[in-house]
C-alpha positions in Angstrom: 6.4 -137.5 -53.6 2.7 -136.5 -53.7 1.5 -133.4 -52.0 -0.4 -134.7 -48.8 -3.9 -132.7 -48.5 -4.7 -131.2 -45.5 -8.0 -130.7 -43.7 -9.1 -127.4 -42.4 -11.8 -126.3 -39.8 -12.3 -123.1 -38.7 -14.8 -121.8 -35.9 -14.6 -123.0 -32.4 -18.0 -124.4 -32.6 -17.1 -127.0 -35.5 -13.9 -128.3 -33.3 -14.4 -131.6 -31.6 -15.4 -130.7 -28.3 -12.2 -132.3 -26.4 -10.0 -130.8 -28.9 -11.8 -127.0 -27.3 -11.5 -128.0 -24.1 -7.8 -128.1 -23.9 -7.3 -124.2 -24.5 -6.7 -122.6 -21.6 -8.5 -119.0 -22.6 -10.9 -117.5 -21.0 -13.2 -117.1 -24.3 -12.1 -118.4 -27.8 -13.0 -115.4 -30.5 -10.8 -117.1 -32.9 -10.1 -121.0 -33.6 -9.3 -122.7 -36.4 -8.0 -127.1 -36.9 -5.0 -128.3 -39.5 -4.7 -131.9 -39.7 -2.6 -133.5 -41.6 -2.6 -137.4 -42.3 0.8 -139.3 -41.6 1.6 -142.6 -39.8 4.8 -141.1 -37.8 4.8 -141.7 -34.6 6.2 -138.8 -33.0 5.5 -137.3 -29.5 3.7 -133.6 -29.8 6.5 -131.7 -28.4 9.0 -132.8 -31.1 5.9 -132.2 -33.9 5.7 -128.7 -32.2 9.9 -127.9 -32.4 9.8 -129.8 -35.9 6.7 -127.3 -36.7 8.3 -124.0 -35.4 11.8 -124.4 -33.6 13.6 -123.6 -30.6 13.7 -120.3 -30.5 11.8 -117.9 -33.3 12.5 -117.3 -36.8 13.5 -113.6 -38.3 9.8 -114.5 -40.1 8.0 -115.9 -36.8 9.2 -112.7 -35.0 8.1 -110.7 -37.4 4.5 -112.1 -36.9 4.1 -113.0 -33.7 6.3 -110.0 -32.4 5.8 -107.6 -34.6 2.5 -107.7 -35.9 1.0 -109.4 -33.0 2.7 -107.9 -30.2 3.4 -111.1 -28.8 6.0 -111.8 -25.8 8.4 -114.4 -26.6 11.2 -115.7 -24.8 14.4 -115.3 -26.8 16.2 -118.0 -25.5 16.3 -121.5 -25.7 14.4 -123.2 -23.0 12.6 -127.0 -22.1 9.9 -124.6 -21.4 9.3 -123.0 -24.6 8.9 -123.8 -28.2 9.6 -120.5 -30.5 9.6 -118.6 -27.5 6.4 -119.5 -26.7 5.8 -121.0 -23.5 4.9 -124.6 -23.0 1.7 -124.3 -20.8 0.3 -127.5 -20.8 0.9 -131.1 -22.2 -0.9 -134.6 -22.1 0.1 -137.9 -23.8 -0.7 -136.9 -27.2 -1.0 -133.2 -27.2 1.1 -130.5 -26.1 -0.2 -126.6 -25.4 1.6 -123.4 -26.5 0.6 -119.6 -25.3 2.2 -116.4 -26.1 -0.1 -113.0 -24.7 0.4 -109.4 -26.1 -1.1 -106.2 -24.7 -4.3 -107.0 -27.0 -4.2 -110.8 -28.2 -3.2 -114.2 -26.3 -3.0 -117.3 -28.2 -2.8 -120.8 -28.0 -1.5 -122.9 -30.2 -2.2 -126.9 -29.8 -0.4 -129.6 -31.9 -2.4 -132.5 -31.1 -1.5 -135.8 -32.7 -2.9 -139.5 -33.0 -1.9 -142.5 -34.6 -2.7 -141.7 -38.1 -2.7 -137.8 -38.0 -1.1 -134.3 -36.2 -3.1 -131.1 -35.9 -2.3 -127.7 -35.2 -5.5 -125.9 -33.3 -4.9 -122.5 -32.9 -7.0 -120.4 -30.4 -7.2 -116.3 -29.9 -8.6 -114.5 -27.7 -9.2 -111.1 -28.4 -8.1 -108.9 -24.9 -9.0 -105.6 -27.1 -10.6 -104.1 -29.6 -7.5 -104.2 -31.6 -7.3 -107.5 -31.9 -11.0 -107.4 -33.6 -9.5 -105.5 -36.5 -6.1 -106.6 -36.5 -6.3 -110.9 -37.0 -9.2 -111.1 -39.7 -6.8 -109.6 -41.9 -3.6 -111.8 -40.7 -6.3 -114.9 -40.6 -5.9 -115.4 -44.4 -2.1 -115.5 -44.7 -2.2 -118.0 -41.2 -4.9 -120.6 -43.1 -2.1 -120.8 -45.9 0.8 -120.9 -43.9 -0.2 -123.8 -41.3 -1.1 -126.9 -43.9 3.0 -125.7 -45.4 3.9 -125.7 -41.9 2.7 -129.2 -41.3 3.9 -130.6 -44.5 7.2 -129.2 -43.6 7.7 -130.4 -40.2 6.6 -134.0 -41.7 9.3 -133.5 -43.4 11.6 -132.5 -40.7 10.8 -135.5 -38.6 11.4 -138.0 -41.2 14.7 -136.7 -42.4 17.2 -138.8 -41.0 19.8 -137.4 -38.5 
């Protein structure tokens, strides 16, 4: 099976507008797009659990605990994905935000017809978080088009 490319944009300003307005931050320092091309038709939360889980990885605790400080639930819950909580949905896109004493994020997994994307959104609540996610920024860009490719994967295994 071939490698499916996927696209990249980074910098709130070159996302679609409607794409931007469906954080739910009060300022964007930080956004980057991930879209992958499939023809699955799958609703955003299952892309999201497909993408990340129910409940966080020793790895996605690592990161978003540990490094990022972020609260997560530890349980598994309809309202969370990973531990993040669900904070907002629509008919093809579904909203995810986890805060920590110096970051809040959201991440978006926004899907269409012939694509998914995973948008993800930070806002910076301290100077910490200035210093801290440029240098995180470069292992996220290569981990999200893997995580895509993976949960493509997930979805079309049979069950």
């Amino acid at each position: 099976m071939a490698t499916r490319s996927v696209k990249k944009v980074v910098g709130a300003h070159n996302l679609p507008k409607r794409i931007r307005r469906l954080n739910s931050l009060p300022r964007v320092d930080y956004a980057d797009q991930f879209t992958l091309s499939t023809d699955v038709d799958a609703k955003p939360e299952r892309w999201a659990r497909a993408m990340f889980g129910d409940i966080p990885s020793f790895t996605q605790l690592l990161i978003w605990r540990g490094l990022l400080g972020f609260r997560l639930s530890r349980n598994r819950s309809p309202s969370t994905v990973a531990g993040w909580q669900i904070d907002g949905c629509g008919e093809d896109w579904i909203r995810l935000k986890a805060t920590s004493w110096f970051l809040t994020g959201n991440l978006l997994i926004q899907r269409d017809t012939r694509q998914v994307s995973l948008v993800t959104f930070l806002h910076y609540r301290r100077w910490l978080g200035h210093l801290v996610w440029p240098l995180l920024s470069t292992l996220h860009r290569q981990l999200v088009p893997k995580i895509l490719r993976g949960s493509l994967a997930k979805i079309q295994a049979p069950q």
